[in-house]
C-alpha positions in Angstrom: -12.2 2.2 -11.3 -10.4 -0.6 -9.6 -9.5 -0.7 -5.9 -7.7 -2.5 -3.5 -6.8 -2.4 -0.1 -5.6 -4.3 3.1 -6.6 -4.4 7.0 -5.6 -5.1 10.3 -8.4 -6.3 12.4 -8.5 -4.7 16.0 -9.9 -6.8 18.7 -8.5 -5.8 21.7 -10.9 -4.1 24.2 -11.5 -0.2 24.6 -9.5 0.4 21.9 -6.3 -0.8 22.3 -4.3 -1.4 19.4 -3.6 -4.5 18.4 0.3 -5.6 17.5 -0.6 -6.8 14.7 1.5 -5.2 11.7 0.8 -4.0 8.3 3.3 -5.1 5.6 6.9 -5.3 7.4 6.3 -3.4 10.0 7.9 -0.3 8.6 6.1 2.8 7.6 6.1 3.6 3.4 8.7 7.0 4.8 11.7 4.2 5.0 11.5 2.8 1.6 13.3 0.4 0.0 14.6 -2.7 1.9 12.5 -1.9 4.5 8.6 -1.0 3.7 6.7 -3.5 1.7 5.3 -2.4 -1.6 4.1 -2.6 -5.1 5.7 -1.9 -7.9 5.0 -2.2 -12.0 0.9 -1.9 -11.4 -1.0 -2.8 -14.1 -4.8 -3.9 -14.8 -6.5 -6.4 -17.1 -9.1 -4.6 -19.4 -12.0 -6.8 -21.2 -9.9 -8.0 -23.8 -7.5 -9.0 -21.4 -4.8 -6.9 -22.5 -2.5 -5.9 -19.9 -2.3 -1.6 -19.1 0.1 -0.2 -16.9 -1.3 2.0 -14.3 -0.4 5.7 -14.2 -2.2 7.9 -11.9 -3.5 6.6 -8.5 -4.8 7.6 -5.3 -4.2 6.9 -1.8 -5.4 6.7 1.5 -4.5 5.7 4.7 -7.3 6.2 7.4 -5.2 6.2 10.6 -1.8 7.3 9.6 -0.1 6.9 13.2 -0.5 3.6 12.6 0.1 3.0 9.0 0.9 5.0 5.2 1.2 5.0 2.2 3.4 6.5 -0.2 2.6 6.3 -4.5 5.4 7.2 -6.6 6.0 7.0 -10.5 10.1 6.0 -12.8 10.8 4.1 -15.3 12.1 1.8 -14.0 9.5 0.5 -11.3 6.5 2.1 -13.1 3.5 3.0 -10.8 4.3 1.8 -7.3 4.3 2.3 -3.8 5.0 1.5 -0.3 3.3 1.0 2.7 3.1 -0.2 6.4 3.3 0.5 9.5 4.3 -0.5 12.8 
């Protein structure tokens, strides 16, 4: 398995939410040129050979705030986007 993630660190008092964005700003619904994201995914095995990355999962806690959106072509391979306001 191999994960990764990202955070934005809330520190405002009763539960405000902070400004702070995740990626550009944009949620992973407005795509290309204007959500941030990740395209051609691919892992380093123990011989360190390079695999692409095929099937993923997602998950975005708090998805008034942020999402994520995984998508698969040949051209960009495994990717997605993801952000939020």
């Amino acid at each position: 398995m191999v994960e990764w993630g990202g955070e934005v660190v809330n520190s405002r008092a009763n539960g405000r939410h902070t400004t702070t964005q995740m990626g550009s700003g944009h949620f992973a619904e407005d795509g290309f040129k204007k959500a941030s994201y990740f395209r051609n995914l691919e892992i380093v095995d123990s011989d360190n050979s390079l695999s692409s990355v095929r099937d993923i999962s997602t998950l975005a806690e708090n998805t008034n705030c942020y999402d994520i959106k995984s998508s698969y072509n040949n051209e960009w391979g495994t990717h997605f986007y993801y952000g939020g306001p």
